[in-house]
PAKOL-523011 format. One record per residue (C-alpha): y, z, x; residue number from 1; residue in three letters. Coordinates in steps of 0.25 Angstrom, whole numbers, padded with zeros to 4 digits. Each point is the difference from the previous one (the first is absolute). Last residue first. Example, Ala and Ser with C-alpha at 12.3 -4.5 7.8 and 13.67 -1.06 7.14 Angstrom:
2
@c2 -0004&c3 0029&c1 0055&nr 2&rest SER
@c2 -0014&c3 0002&c1 -0006&nr 1&rest ALA
//
This chain:
361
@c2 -0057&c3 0454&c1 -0257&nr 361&rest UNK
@c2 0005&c3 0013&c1 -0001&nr 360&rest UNK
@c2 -0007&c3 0010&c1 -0012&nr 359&rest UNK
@c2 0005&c3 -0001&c1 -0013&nr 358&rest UNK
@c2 -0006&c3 0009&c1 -0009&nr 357&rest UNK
@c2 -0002&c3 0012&c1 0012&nr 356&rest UNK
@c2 0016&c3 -0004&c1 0006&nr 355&rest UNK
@c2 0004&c3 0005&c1 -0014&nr 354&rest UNK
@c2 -0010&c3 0012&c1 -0001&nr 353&rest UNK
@c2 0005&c3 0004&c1 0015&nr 352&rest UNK
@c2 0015&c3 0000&c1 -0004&nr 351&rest UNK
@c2 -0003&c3 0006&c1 -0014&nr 350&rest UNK
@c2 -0008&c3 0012&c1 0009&nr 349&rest UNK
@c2 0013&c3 0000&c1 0010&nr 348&rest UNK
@c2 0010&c3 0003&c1 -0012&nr 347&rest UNK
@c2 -0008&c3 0008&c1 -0006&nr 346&rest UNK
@c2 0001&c3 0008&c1 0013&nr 345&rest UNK
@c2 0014&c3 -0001&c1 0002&nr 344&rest UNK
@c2 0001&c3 0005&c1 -0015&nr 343&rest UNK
@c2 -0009&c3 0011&c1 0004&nr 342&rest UNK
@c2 0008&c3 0005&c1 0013&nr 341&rest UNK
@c2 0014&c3 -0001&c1 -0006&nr 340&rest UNK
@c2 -0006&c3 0009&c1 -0011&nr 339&rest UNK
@c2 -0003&c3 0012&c1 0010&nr 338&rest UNK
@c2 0014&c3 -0003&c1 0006&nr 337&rest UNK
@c2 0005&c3 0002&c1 -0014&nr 336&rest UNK
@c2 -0005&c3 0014&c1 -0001&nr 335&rest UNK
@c2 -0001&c3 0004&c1 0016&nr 334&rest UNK
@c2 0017&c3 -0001&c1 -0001&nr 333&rest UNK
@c2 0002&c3 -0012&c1 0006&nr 332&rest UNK
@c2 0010&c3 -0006&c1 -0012&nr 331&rest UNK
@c2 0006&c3 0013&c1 -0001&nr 330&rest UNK
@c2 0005&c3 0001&c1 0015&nr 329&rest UNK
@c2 0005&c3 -0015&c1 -0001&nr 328&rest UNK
@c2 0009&c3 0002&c1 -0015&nr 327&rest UNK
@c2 0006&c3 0012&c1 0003&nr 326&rest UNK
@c2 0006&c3 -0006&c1 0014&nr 325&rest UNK
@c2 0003&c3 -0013&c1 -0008&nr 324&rest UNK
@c2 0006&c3 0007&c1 -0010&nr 323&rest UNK
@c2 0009&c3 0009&c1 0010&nr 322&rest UNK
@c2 0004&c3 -0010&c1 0008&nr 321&rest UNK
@c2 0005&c3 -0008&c1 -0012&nr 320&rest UNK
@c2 0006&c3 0013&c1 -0009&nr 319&rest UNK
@c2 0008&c3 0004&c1 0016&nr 318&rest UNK
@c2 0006&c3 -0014&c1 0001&nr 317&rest UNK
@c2 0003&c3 -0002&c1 -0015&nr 316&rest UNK
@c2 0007&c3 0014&c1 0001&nr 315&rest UNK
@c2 0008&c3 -0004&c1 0014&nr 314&rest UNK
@c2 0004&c3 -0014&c1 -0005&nr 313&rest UNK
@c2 0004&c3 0006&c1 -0012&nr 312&rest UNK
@c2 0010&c3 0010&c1 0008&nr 311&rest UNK
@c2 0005&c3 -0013&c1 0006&nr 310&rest UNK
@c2 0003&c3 -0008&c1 -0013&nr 309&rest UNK
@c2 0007&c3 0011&c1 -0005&nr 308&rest UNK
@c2 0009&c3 0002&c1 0013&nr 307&rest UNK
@c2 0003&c3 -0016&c1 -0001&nr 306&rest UNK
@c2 0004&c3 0001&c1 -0016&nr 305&rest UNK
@c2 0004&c3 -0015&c1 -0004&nr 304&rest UNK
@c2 -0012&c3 -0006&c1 -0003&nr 303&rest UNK
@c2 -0006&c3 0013&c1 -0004&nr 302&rest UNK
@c2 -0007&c3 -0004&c1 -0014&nr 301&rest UNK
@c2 -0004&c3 -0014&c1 0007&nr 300&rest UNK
@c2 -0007&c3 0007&c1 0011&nr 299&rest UNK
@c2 -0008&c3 0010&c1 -0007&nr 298&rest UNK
@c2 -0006&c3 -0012&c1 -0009&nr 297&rest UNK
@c2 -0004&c3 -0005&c1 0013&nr 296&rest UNK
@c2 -0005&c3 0014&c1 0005&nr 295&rest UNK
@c2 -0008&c3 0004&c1 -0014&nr 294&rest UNK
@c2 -0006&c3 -0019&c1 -0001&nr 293&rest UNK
@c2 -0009&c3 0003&c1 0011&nr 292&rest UNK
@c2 -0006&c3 0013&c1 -0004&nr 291&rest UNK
@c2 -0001&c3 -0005&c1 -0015&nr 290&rest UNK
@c2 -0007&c3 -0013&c1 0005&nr 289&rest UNK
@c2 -0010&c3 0007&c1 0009&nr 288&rest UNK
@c2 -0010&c3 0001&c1 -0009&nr 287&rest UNK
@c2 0001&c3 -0013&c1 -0006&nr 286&rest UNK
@c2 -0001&c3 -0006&c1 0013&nr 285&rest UNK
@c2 -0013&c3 0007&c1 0002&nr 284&rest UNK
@c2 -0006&c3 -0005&c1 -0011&nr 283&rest UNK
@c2 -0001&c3 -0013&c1 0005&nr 282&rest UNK
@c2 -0006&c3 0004&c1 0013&nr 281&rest UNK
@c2 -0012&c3 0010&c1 -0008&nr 280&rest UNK
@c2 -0003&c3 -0012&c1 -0009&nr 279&rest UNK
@c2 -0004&c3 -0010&c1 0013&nr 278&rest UNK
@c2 -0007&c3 0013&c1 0007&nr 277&rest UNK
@c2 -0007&c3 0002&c1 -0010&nr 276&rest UNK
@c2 0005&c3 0008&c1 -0015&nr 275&rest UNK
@c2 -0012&c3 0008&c1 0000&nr 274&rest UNK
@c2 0000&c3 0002&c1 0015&nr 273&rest UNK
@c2 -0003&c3 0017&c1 -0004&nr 272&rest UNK
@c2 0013&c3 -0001&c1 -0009&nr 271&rest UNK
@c2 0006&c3 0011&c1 0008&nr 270&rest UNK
@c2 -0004&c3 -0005&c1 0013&nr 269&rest UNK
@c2 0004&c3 -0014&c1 -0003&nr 268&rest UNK
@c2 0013&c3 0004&c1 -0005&nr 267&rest UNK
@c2 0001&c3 0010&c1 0012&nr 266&rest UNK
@c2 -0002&c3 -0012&c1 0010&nr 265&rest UNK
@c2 0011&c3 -0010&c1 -0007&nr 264&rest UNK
@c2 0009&c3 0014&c1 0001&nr 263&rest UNK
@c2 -0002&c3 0001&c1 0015&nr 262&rest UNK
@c2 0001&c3 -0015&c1 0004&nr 261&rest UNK
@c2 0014&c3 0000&c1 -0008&nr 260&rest UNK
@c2 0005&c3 0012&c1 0008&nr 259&rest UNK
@c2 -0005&c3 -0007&c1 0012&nr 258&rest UNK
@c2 -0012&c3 0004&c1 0007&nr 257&rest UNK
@c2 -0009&c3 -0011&c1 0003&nr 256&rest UNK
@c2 0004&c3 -0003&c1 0014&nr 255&rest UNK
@c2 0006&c3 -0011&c1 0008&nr 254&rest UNK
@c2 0006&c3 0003&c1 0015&nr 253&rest UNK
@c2 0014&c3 -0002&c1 0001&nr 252&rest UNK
@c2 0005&c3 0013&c1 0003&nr 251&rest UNK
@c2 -0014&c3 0000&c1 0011&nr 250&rest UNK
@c2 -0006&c3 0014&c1 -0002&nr 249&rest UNK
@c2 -0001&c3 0014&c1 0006&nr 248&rest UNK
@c2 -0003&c3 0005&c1 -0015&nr 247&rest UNK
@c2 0015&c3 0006&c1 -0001&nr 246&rest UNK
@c2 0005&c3 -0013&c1 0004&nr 245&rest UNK
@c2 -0007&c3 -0007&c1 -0010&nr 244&rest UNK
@c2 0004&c3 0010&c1 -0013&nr 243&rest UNK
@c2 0013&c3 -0002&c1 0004&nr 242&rest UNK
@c2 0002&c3 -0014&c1 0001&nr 241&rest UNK
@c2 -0009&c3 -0001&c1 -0012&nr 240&rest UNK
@c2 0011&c3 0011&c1 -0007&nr 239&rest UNK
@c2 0010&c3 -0008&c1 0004&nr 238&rest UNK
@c2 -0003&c3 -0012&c1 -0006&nr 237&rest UNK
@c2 -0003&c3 0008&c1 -0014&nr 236&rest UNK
@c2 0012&c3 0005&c1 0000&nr 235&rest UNK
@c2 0007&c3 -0013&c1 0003&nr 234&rest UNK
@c2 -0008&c3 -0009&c1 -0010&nr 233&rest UNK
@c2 0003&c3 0012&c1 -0011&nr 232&rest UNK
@c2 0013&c3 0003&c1 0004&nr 231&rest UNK
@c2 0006&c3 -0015&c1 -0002&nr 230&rest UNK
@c2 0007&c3 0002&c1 -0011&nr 229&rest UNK
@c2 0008&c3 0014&c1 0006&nr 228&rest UNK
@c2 0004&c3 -0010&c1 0009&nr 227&rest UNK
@c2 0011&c3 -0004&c1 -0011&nr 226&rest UNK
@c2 0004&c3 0017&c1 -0001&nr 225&rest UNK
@c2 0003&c3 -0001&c1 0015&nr 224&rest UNK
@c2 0008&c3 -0012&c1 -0001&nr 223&rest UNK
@c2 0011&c3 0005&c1 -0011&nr 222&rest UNK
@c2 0006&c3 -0010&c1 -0008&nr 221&rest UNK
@c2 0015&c3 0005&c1 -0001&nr 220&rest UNK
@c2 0003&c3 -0009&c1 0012&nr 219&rest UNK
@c2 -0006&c3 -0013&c1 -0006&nr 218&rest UNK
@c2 0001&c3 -0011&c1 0009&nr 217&rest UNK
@c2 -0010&c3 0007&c1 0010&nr 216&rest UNK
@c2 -0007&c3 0007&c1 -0011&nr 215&rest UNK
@c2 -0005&c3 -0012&c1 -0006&nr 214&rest UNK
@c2 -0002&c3 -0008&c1 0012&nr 213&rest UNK
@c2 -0009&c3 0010&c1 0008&nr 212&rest UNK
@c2 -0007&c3 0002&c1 -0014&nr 211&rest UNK
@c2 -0002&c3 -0017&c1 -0001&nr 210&rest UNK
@c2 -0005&c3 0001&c1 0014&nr 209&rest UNK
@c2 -0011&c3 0011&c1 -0002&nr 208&rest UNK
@c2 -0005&c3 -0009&c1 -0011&nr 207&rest UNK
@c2 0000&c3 -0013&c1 0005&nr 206&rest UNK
@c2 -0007&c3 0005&c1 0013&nr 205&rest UNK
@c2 -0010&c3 0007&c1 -0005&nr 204&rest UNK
@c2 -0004&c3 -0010&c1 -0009&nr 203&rest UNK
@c2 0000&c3 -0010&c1 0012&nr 202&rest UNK
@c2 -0010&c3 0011&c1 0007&nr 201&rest UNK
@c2 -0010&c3 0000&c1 -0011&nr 200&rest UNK
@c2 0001&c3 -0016&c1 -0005&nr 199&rest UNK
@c2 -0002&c3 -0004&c1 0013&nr 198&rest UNK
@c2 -0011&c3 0010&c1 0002&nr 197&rest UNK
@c2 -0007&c3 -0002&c1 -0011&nr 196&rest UNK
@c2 0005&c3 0001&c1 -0012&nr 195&rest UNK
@c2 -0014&c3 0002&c1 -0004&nr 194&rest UNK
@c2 -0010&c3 -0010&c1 -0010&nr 193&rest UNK
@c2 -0010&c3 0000&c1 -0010&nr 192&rest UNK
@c2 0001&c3 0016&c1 -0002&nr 191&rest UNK
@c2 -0006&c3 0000&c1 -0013&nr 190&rest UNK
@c2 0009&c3 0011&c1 -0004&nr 189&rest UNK
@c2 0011&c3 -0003&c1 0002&nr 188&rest UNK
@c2 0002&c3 -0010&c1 0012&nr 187&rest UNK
@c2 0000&c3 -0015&c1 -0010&nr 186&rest UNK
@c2 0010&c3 0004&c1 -0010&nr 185&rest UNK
@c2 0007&c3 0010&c1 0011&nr 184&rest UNK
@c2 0005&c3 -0012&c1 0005&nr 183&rest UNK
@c2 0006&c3 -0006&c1 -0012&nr 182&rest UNK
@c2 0005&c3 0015&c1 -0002&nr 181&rest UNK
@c2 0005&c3 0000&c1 0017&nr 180&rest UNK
@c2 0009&c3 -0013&c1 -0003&nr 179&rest UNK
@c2 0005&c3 0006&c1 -0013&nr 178&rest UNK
@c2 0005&c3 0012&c1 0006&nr 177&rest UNK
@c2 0006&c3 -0007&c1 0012&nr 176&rest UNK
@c2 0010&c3 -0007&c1 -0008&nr 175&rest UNK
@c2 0006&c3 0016&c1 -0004&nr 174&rest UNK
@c2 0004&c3 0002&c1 0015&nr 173&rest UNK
@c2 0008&c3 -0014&c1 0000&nr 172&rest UNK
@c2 0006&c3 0001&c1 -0013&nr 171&rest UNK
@c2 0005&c3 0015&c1 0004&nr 170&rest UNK
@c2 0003&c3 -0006&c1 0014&nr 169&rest UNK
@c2 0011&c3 -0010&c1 -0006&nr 168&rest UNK
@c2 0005&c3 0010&c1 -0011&nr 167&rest UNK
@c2 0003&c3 0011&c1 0007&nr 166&rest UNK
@c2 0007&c3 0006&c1 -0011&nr 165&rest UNK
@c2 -0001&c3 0015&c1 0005&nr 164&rest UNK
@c2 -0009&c3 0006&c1 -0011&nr 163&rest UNK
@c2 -0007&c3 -0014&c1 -0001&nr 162&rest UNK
@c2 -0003&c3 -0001&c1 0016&nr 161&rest UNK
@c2 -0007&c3 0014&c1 -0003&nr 160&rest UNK
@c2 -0008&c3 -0006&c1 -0011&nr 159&rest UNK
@c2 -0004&c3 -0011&c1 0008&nr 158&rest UNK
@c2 -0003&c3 0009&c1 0011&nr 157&rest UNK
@c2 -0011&c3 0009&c1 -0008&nr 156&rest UNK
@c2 -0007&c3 -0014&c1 -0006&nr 155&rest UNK
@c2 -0001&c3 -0005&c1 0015&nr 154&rest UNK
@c2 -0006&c3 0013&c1 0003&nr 153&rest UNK
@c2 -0009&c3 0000&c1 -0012&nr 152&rest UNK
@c2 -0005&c3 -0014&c1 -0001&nr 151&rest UNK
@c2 -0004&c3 0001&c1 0019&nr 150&rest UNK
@c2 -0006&c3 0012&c1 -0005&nr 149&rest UNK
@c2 -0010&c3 -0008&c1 -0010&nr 148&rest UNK
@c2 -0001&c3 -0009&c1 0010&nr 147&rest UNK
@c2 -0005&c3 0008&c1 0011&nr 146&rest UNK
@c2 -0009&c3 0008&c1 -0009&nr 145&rest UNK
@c2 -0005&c3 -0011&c1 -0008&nr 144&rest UNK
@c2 -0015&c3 -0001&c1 0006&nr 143&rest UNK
@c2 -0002&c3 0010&c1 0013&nr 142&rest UNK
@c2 0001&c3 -0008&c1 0011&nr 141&rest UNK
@c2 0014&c3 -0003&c1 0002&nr 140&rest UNK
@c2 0005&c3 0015&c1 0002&nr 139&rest UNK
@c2 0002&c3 0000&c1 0015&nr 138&rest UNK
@c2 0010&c3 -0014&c1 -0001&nr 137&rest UNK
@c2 0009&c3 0009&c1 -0007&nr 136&rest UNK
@c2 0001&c3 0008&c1 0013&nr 135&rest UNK
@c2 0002&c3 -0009&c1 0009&nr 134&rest UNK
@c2 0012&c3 -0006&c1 -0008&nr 133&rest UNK
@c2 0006&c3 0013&c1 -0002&nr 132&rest UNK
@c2 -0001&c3 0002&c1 0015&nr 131&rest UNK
@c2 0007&c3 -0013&c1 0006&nr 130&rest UNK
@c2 0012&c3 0004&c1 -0012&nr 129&rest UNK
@c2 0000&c3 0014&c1 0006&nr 128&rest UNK
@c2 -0001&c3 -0004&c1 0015&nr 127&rest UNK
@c2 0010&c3 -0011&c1 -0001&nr 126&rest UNK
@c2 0010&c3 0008&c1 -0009&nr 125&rest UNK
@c2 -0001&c3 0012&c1 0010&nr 124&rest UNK
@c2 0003&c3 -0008&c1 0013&nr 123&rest UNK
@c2 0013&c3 -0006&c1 -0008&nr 122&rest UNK
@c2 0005&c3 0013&c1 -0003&nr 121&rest UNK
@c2 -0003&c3 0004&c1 0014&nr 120&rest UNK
@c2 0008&c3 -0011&c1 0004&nr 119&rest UNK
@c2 0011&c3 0002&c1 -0010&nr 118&rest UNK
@c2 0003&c3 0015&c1 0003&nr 117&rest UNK
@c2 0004&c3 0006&c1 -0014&nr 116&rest UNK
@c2 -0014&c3 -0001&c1 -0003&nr 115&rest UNK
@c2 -0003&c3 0012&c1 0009&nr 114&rest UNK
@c2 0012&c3 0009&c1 -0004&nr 113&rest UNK
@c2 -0005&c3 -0005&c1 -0015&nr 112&rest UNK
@c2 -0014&c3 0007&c1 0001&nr 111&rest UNK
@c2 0006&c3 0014&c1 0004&nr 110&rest UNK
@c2 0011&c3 -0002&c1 -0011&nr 109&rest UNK
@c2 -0008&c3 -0004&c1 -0011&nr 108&rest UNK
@c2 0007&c3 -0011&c1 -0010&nr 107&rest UNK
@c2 -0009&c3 -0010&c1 0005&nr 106&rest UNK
@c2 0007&c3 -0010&c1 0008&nr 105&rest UNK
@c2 -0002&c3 -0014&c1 0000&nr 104&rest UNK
@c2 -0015&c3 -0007&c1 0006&nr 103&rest UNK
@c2 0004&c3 -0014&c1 0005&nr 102&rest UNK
@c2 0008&c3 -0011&c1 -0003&nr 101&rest UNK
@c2 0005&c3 -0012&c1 0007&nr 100&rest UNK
@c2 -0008&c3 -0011&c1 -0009&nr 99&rest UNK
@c2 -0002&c3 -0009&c1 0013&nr 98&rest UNK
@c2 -0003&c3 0012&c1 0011&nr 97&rest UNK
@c2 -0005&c3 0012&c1 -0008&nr 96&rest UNK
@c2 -0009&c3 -0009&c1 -0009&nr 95&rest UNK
@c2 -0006&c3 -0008&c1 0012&nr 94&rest UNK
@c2 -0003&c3 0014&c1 0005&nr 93&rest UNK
@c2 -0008&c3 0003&c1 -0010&nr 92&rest UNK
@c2 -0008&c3 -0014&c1 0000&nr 91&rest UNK
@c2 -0002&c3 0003&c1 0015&nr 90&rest UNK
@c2 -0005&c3 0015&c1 -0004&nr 89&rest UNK
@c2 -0008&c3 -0007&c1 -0009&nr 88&rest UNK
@c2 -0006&c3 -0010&c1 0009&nr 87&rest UNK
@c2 -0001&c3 0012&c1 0011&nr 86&rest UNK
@c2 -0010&c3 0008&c1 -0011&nr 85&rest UNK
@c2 -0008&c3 -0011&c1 -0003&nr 84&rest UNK
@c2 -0002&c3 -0003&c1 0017&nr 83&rest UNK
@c2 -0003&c3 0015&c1 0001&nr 82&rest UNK
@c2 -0010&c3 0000&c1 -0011&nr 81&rest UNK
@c2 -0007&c3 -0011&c1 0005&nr 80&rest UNK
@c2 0001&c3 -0016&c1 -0005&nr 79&rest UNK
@c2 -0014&c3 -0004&c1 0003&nr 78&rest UNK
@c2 0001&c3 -0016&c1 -0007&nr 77&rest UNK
@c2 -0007&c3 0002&c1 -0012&nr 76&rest UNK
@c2 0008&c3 -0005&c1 -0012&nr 75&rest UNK
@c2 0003&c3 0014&c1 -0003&nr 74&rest UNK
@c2 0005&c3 0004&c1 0014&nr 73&rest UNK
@c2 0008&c3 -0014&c1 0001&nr 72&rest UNK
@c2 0006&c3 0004&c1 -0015&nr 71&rest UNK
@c2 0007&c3 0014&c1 0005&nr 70&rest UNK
@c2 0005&c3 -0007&c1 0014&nr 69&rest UNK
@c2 0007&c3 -0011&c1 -0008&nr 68&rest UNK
@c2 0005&c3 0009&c1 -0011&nr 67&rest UNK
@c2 0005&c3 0011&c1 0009&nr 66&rest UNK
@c2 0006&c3 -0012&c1 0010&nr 65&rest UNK
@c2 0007&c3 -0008&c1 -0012&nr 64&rest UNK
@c2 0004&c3 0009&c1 -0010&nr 63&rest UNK
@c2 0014&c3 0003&c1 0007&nr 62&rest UNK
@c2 0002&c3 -0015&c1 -0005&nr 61&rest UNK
@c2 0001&c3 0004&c1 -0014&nr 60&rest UNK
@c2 0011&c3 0011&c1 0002&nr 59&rest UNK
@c2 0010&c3 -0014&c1 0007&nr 58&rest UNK
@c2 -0003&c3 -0007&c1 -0013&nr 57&rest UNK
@c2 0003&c3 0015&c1 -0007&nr 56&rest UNK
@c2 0013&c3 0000&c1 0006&nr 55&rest UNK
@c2 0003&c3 -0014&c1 -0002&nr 54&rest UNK
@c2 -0002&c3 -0001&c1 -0014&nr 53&rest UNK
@c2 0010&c3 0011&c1 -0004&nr 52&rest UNK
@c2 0012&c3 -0007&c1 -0004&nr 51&rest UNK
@c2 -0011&c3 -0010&c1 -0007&nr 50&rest UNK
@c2 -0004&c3 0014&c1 -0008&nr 49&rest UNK
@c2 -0016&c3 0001&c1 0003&nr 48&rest UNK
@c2 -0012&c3 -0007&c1 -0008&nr 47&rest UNK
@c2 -0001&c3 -0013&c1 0010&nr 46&rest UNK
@c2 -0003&c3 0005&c1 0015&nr 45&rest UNK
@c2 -0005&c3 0014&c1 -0002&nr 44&rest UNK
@c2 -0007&c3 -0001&c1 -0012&nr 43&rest UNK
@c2 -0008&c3 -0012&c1 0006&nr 42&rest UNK
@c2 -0002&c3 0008&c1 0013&nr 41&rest UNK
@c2 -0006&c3 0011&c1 -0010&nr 40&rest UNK
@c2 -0009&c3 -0009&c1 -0009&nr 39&rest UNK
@c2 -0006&c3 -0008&c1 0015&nr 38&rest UNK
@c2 0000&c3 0014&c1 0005&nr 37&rest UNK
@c2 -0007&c3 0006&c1 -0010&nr 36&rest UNK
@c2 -0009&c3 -0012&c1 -0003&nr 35&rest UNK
@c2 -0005&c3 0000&c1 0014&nr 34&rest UNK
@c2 -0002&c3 0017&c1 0001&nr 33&rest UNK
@c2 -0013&c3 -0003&c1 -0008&nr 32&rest UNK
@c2 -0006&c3 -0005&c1 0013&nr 31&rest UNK
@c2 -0010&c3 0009&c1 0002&nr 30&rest UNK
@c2 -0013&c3 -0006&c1 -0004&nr 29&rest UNK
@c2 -0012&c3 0010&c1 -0005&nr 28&rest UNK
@c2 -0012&c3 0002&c1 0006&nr 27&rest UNK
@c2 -0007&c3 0009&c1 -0008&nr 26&rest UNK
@c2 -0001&c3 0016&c1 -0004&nr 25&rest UNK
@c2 0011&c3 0006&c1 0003&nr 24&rest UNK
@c2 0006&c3 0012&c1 0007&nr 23&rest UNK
@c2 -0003&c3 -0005&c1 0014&nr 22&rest UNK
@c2 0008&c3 0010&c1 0011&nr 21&rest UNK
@c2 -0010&c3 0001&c1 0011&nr 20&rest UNK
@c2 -0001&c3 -0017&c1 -0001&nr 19&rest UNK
@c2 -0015&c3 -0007&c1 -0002&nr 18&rest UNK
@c2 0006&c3 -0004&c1 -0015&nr 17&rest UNK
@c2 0012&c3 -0008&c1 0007&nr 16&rest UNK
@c2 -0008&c3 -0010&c1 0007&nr 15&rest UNK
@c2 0002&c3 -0012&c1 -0010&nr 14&rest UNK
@c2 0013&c3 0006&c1 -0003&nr 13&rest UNK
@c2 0006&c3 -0008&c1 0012&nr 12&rest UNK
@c2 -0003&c3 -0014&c1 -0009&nr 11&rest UNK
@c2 -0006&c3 -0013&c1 0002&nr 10&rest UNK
@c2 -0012&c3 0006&c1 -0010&nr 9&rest UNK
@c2 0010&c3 0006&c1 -0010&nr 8&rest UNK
@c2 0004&c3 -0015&c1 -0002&nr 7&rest UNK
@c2 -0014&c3 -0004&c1 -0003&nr 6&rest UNK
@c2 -0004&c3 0011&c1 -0009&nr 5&rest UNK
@c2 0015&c3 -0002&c1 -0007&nr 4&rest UNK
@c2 0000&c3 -0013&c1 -0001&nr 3&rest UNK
@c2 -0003&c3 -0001&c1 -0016&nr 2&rest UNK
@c2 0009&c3 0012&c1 -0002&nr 1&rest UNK
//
């Protein structure tokens, strides 16, 4: 902590409180996804059965381009959105290629007739696993959130690997849970550092990829109730993709409107800014906790009930669209637009009294 004004000085989060999509307070370093890999490639390498070393040696170096091109971007080198998303579809297809597996069927005819054909399989796996890592990446700003689903999921696929006595990737899945409390120590709720995108996209990665194995090498395991973990990231990616398209703008375009955006806005709205910006970003994880926790928890109930797990997506889908929908047309209602205005005005006049008592040299 004695570095930390320094360090955040040579960092990319030195310019991260002039972004669109800014929902703290001060620059804050994003490298919190170090100390996960470094806990996780440990795990990987030495914590494993020695008849199954080599497999997860081989799952360590698919890390390499998500991680490289996730930790360029948060040491300042300009990686754009694009160049992230084509290091994690690299890193996905390095899994396809040296670990030889890919998304297994579901159980659901329709969905299966797809699958059963090995390239389009393929095509899916790297589209899915490139796209969960995306969309984790989308939540590391407000303080805990990414973390504290990163804790859940891996907690939901430990406890499926235990039902099917997976030990090796139940020990794997449930290592990550300390790594991400130790880093939730300094995220939640000061917010003294993000995953980042290293940490982000490599989270992403581990996660997705410890499902694919699971249900891969565990037929009874059913796949579409293991994505059923990552329904909050993925719904909450679609929704951006088409909340933009439907306002004529870029897919990739930053904006202010993510689920957990909205509810940090309604927390400062309802408390009329008493909590601040910096108390209404912690609270927000709290909030969202139970919502996060209902389709992970959904998962490890139906791990072996495809058709169950698919009519959950469909209600979880349809309450999340619904919520958010509710949620925006209440929030500009004249009411609480009326308060928007007065809080963005006292806002403006502490602004002004501030620079008044310490005018520019």
């Amino acid at each position: 902590m004695l570095t930390y004004p320094s360090f955040v000085a040579r960092l990319r989060a030195r310019d991260d409180l002039g972004s669109v999509q800014c929902a703290h307070i001060r620059p804050t370093p994003r490298i919190g996804g170090l100390g996960l890999v470094v806990a996780t490639v440990t795990t990987l390498l030495f914590l494993v059965p020695e008849d199954q070393k080599s497999f997860f040696a081989v799952f360590a170096v698919t890390l390499i381009p998500v991680f490289s091109a996730g930790l360029a971007e948060d040491l300042g080198w300009r990686v754009s959105a694009l160049g992230r998303l084509l290091a994690a579809g690299l890193s996905a297809i390095s899994a396809i290629v040296l670990l030889q597996l890919w998304i297994p069927a579901t159980g659901l005819p329709p969905l299966d007739a797809v699958l059963s054909i090995t390239p389009f399989a393929m095509i899916i796996t790297v589209l899915w696993a490139t796209g969960i890592c995306h969309s984790i990446n989308l939540i590391d700003g407000v303080n805990g959130l990414a973390g504290a689903m990163g804790i859940l999921i891996a907690l939901g696929l430990s406890m499926v690997a235990a039902e099917v006595d997976a030990h090796s990737l139940g020990t794997v899945s449930a290592a990550l849970v300390p790594a991400l409390l130790g880093f939730m120590l300094f995220n939640w709720p000061l917010g003294r550092i993000f995953l980042g995108d290293a940490g982000a996209y490599t989270l992403g990665h581990l996660l997705v990829w410890l499902a694919i194995a699971l249900a891969w090498y565990h037929s009874d395991v059913s796949a579409m109730a293991l994505s059923l973990m990552f329904f909050w990231p993925v719904a909450d990616t679609f929704l951006a993709i088409g909340r933009r398209i439907g306002t004529g703008r870029a897919v990739g375009a930053p904006d202010r409107l993510h689920f957990h955006q909205l509810v940090m806005r309604a927390l400062l709205l309802l408390t009329r800014n008493r909590l601040g910006k910096g108390g209404a970003n912690s609270a927000t994880t709290l909030v969202m906790l139970p919502f996060i926790a209902a389709p992970v928890g959904a998962g490890v109930v139906l791990w072996n009930q495809p058709v169950a797990a698919m009519i959950a997506w469909i209600v979880f889908g349809c309450l999340f669209v619904g919520t958010y929908l509710a949620g925006v047309v209440f929030f500009r209602s004249a009411r609480w637009r009326k308060v928007a205005r007065g809080l963005q005005d006292r806002a403006e006049l502490r602004r002004e009294r501030s620079l008044a008592r310490h005018p520019a040299n």
